[in-house]
mmCIF file of the N, C-alpha and C atoms, coordinates in Angstrom:
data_MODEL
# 
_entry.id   MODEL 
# 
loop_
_atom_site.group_PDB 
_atom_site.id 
_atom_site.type_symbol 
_atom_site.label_atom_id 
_atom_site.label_alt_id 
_atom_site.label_comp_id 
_atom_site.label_asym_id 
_atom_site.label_entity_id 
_atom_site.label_seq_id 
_atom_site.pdbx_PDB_ins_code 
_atom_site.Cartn_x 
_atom_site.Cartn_y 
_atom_site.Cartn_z 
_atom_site.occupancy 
_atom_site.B_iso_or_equiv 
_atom_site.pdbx_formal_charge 
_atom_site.auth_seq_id 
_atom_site.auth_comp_id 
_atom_site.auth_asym_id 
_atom_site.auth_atom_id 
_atom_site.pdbx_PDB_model_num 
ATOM 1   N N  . UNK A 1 1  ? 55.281 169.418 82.407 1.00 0.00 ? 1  UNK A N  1 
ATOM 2   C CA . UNK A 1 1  ? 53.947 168.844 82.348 1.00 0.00 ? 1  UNK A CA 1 
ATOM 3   C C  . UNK A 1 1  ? 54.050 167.330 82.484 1.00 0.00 ? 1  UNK A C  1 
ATOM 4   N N  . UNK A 1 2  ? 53.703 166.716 83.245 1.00 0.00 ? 2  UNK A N  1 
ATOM 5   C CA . UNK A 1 2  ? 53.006 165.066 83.797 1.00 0.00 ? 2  UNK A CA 1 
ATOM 6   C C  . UNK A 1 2  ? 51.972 164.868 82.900 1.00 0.00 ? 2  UNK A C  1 
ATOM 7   N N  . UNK A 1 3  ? 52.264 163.634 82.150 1.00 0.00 ? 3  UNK A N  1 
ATOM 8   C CA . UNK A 1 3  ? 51.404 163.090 81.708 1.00 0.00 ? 3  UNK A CA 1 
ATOM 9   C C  . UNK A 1 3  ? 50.962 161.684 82.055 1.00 0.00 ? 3  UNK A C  1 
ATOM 10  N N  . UNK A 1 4  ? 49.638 161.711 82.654 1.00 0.00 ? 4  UNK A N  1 
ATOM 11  C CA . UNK A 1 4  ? 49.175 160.402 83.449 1.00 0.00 ? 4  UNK A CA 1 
ATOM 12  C C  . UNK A 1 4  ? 48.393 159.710 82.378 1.00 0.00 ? 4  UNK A C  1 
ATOM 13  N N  . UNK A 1 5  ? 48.294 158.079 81.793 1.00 0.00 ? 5  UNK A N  1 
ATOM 14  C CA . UNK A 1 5  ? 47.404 157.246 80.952 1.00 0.00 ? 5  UNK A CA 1 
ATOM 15  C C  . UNK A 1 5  ? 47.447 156.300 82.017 1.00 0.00 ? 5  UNK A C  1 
ATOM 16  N N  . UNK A 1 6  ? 45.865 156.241 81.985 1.00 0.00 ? 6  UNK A N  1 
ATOM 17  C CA . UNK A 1 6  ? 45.503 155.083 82.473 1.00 0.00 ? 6  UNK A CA 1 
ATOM 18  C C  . UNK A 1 6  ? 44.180 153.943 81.699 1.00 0.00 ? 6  UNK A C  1 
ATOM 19  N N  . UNK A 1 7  ? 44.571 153.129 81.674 1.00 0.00 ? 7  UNK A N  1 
ATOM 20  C CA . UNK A 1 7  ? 43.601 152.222 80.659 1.00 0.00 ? 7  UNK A CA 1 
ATOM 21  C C  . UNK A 1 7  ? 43.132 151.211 81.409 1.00 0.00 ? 7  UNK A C  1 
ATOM 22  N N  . UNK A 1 8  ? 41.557 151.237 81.459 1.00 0.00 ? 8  UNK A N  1 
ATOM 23  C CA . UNK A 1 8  ? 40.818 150.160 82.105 1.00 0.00 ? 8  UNK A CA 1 
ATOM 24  C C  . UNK A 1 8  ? 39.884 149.173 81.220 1.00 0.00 ? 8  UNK A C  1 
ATOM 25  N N  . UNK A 1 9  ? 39.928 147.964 81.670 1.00 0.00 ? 9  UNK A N  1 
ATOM 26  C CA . UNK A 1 9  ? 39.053 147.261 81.392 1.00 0.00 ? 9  UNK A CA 1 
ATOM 27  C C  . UNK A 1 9  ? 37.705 146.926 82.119 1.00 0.00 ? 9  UNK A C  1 
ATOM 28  N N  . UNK A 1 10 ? 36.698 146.839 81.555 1.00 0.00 ? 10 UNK A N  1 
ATOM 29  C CA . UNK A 1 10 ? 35.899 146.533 82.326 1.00 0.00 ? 10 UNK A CA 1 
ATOM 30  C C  . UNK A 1 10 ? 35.392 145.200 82.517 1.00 0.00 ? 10 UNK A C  1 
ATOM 31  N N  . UNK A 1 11 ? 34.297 144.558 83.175 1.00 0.00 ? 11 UNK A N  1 
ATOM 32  C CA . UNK A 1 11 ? 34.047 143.519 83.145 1.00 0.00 ? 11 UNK A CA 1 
ATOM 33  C C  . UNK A 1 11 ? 33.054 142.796 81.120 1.00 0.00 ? 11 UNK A C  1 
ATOM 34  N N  . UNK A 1 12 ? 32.958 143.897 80.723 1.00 0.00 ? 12 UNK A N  1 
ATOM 35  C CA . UNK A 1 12 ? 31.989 143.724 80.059 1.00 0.00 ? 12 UNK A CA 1 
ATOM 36  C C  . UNK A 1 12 ? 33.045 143.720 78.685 1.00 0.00 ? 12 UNK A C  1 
ATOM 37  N N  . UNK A 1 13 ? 34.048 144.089 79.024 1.00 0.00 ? 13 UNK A N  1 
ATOM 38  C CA . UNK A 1 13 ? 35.548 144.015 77.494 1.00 0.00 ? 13 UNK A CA 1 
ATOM 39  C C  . UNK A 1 13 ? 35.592 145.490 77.265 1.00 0.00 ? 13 UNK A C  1 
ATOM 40  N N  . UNK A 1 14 ? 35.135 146.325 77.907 1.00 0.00 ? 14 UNK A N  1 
ATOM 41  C CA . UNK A 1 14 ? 35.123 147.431 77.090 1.00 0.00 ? 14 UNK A CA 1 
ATOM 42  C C  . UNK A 1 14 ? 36.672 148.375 77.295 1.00 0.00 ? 14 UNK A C  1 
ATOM 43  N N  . UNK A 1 15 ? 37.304 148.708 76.928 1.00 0.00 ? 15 UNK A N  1 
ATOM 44  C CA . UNK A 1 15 ? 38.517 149.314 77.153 1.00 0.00 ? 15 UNK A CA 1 
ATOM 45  C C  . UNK A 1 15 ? 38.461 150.446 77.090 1.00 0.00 ? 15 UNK A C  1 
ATOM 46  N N  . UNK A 1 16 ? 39.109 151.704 78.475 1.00 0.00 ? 16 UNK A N  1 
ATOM 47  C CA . UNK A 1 16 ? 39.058 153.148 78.100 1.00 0.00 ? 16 UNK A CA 1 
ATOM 48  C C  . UNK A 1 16 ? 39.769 153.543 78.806 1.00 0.00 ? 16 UNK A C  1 
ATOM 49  N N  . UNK A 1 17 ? 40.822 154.106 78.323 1.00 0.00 ? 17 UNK A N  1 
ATOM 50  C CA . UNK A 1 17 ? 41.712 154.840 78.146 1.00 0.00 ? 17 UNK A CA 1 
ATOM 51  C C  . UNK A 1 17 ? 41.335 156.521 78.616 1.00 0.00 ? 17 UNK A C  1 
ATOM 52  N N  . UNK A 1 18 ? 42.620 156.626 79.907 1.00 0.00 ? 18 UNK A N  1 
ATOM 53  C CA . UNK A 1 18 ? 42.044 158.131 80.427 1.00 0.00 ? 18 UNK A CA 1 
ATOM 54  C C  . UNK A 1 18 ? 43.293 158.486 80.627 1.00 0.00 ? 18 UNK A C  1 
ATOM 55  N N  . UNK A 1 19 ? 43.443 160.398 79.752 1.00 0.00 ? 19 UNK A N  1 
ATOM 56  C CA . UNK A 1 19 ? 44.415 160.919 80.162 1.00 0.00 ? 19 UNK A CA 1 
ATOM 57  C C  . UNK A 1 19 ? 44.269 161.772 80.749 1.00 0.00 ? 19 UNK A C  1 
ATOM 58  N N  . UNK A 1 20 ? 45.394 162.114 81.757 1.00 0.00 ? 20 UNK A N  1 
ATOM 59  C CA . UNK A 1 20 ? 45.337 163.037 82.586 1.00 0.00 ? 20 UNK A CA 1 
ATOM 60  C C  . UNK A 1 20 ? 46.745 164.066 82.375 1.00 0.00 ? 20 UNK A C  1 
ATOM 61  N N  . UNK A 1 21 ? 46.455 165.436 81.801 1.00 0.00 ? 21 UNK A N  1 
ATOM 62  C CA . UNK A 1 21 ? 47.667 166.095 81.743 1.00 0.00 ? 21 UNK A CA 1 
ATOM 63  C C  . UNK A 1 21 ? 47.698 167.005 82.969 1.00 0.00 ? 21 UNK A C  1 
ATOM 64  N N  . UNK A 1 22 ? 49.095 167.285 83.508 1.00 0.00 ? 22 UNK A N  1 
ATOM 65  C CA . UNK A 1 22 ? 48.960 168.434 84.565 1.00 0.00 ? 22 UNK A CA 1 
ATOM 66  C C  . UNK A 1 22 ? 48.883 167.482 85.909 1.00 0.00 ? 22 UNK A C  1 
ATOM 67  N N  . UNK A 1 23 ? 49.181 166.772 86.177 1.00 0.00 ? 23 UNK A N  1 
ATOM 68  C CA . UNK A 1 23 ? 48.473 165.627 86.977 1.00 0.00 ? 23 UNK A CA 1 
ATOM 69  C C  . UNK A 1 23 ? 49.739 165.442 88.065 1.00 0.00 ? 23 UNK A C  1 
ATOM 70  N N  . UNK A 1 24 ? 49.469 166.326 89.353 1.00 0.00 ? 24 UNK A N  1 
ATOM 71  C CA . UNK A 1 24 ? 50.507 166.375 90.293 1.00 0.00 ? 24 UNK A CA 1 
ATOM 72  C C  . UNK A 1 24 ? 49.403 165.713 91.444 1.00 0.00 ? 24 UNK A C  1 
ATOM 73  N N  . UNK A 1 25 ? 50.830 164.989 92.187 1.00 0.00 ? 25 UNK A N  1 
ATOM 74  C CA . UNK A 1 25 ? 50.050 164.300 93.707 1.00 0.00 ? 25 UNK A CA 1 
ATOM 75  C C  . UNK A 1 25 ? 51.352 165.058 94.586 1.00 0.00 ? 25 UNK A C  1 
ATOM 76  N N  . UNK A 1 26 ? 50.140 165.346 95.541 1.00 0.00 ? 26 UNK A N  1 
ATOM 77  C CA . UNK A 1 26 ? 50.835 166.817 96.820 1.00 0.00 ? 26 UNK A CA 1 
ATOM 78  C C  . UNK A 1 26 ? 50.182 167.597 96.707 1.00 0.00 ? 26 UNK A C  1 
ATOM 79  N N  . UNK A 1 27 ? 51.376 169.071 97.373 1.00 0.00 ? 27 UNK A N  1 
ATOM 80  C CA . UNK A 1 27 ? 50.739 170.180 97.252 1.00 0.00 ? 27 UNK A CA 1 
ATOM 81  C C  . UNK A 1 27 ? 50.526 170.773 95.681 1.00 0.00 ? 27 UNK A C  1 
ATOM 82  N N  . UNK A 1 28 ? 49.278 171.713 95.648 1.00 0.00 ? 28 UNK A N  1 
ATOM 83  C CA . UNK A 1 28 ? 49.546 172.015 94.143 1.00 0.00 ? 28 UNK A CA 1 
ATOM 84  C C  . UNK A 1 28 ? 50.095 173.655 94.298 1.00 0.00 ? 28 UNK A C  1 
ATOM 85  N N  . UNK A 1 29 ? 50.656 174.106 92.914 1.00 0.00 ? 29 UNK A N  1 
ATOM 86  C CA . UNK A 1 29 ? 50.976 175.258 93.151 1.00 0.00 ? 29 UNK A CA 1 
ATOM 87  C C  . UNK A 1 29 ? 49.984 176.854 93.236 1.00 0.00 ? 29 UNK A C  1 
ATOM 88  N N  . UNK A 1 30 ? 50.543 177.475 93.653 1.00 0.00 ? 30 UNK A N  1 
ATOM 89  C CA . UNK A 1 30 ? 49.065 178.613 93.006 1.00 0.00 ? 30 UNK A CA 1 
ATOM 90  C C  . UNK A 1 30 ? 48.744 179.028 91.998 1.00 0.00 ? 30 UNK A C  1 
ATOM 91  N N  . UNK A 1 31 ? 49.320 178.755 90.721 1.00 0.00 ? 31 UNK A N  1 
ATOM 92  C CA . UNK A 1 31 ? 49.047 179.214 89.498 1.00 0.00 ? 31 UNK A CA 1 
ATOM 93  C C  . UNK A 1 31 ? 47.752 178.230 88.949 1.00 0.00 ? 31 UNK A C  1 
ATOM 94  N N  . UNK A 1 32 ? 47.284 178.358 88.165 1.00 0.00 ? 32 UNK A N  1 
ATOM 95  C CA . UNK A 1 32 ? 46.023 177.900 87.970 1.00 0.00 ? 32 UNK A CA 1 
ATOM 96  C C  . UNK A 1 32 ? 46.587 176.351 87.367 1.00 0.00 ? 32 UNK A C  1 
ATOM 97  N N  . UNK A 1 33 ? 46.172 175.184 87.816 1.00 0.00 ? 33 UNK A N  1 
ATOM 98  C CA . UNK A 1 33 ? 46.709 174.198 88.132 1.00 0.00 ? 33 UNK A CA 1 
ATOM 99  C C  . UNK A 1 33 ? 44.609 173.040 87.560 1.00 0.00 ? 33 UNK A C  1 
ATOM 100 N N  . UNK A 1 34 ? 44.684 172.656 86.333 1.00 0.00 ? 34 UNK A N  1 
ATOM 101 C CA . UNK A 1 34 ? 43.372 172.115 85.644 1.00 0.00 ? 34 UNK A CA 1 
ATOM 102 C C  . UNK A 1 34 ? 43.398 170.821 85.357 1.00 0.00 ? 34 UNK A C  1 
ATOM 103 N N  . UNK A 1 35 ? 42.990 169.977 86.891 1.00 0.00 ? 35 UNK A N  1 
ATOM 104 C CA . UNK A 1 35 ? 43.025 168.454 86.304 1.00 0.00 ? 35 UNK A CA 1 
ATOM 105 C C  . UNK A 1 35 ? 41.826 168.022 85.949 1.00 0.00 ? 35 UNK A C  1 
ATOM 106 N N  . UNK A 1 36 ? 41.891 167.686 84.657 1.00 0.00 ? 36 UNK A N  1 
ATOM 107 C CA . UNK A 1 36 ? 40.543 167.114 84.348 1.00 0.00 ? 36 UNK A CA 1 
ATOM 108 C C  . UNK A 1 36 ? 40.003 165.925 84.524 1.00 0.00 ? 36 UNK A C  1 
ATOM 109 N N  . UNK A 1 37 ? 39.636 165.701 85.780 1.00 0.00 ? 37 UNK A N  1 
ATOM 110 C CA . UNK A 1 37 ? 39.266 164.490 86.339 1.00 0.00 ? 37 UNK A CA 1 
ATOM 111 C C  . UNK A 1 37 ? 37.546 164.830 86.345 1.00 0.00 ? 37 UNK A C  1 
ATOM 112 N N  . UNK A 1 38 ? 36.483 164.425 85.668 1.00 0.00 ? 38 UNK A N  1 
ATOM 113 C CA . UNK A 1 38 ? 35.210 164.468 85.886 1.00 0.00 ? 38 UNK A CA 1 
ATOM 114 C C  . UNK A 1 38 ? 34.359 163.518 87.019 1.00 0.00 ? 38 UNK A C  1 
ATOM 115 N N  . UNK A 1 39 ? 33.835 163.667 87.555 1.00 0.00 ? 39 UNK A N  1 
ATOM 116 C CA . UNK A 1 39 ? 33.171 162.695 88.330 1.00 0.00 ? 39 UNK A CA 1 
ATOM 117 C C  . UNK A 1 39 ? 32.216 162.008 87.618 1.00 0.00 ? 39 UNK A C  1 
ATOM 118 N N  . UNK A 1 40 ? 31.688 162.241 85.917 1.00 0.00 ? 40 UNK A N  1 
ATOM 119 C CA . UNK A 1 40 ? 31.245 161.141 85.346 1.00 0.00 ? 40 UNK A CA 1 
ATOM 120 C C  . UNK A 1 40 ? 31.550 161.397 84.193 1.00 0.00 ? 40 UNK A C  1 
ATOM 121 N N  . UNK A 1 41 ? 32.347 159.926 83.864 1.00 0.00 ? 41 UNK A N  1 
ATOM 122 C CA . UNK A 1 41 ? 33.173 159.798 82.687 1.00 0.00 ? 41 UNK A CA 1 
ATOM 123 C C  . UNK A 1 41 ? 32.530 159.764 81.608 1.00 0.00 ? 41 UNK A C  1 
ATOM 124 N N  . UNK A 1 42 ? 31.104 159.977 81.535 1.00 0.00 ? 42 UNK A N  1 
ATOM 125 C CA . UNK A 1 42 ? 30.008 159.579 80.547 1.00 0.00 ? 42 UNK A CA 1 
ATOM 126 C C  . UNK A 1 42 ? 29.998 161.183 79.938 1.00 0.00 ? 42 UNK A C  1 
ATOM 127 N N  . UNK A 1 43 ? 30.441 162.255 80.849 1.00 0.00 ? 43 UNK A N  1 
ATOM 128 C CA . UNK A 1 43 ? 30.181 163.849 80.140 1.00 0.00 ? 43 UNK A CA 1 
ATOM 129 C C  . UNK A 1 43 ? 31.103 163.889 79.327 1.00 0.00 ? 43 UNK A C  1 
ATOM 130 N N  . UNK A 1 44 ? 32.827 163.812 80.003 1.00 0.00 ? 44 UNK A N  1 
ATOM 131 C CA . UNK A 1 44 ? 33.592 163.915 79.296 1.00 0.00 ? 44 UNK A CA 1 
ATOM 132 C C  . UNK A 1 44 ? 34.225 163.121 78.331 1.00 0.00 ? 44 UNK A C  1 
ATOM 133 N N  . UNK A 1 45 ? 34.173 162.817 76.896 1.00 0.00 ? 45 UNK A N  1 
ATOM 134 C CA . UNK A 1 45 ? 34.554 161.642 76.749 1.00 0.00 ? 45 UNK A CA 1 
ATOM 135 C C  . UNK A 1 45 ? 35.774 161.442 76.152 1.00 0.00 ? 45 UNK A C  1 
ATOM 136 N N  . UNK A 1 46 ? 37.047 161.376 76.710 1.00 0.00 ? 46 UNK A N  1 
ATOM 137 C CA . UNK A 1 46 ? 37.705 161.176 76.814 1.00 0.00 ? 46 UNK A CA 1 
ATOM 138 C C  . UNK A 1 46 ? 38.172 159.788 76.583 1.00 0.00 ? 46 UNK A C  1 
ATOM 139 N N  . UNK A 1 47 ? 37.556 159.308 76.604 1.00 0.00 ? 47 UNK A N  1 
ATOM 140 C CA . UNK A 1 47 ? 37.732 157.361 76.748 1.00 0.00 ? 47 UNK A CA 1 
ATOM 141 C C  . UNK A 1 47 ? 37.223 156.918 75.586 1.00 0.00 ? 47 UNK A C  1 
ATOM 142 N N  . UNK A 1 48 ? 37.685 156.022 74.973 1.00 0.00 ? 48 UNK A N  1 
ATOM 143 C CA . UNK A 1 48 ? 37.360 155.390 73.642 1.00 0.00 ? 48 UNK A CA 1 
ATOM 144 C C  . UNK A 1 48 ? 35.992 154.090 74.394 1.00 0.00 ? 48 UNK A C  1 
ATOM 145 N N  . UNK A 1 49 ? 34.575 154.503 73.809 1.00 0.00 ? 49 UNK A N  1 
ATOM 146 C CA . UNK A 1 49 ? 33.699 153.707 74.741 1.00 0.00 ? 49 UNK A CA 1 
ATOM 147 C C  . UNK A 1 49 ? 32.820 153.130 72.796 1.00 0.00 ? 49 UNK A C  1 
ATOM 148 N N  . UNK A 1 50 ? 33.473 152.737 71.938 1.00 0.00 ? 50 UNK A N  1 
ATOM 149 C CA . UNK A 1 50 ? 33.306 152.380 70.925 1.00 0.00 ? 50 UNK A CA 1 
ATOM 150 C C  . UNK A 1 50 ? 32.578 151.066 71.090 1.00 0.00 ? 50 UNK A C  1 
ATOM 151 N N  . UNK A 1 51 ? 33.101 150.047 71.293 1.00 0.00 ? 51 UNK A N  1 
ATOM 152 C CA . UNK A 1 51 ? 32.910 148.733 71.918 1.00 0.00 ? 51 UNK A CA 1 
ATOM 153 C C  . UNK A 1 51 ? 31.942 148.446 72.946 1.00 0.00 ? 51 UNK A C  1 
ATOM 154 N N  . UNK A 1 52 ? 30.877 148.285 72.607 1.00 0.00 ? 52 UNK A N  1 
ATOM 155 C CA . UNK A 1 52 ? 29.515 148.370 73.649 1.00 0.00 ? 52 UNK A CA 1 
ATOM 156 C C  . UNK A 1 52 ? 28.789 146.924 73.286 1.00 0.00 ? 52 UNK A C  1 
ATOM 157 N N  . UNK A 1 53 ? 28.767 146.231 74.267 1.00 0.00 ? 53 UNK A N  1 
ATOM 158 C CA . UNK A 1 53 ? 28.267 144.834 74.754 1.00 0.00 ? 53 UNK A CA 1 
ATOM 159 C C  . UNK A 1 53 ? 26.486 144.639 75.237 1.00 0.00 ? 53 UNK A C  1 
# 
């Protein structure tokens, strides 16, 4: 298992932190293969969004 952290800042100070387990670049395999990448980070929250400006 790959474990991907990535931590952003934003312009506004806010810091959030995103993990990604399972997290292959290529082909993937056929077994059931679950990256949880959301297209809005606001559903999943995953990210420490404590700090609001």
């Amino acid at each position: 298992m790959n474990l991907t952290t990535f931590t952003i800042e934003s312009v506004h100070g806010v810091k959030q932190t995103l993990c990604l387990e399972t997290f292959t670049v290529g082909p993937q395999p056929s077994s059931k293969t679950t990256v949880s990448a959301p297209a809005d980070p606001a559903k999943k929250s995953t990210a420490t969004n404590d700090v609001r400006r």
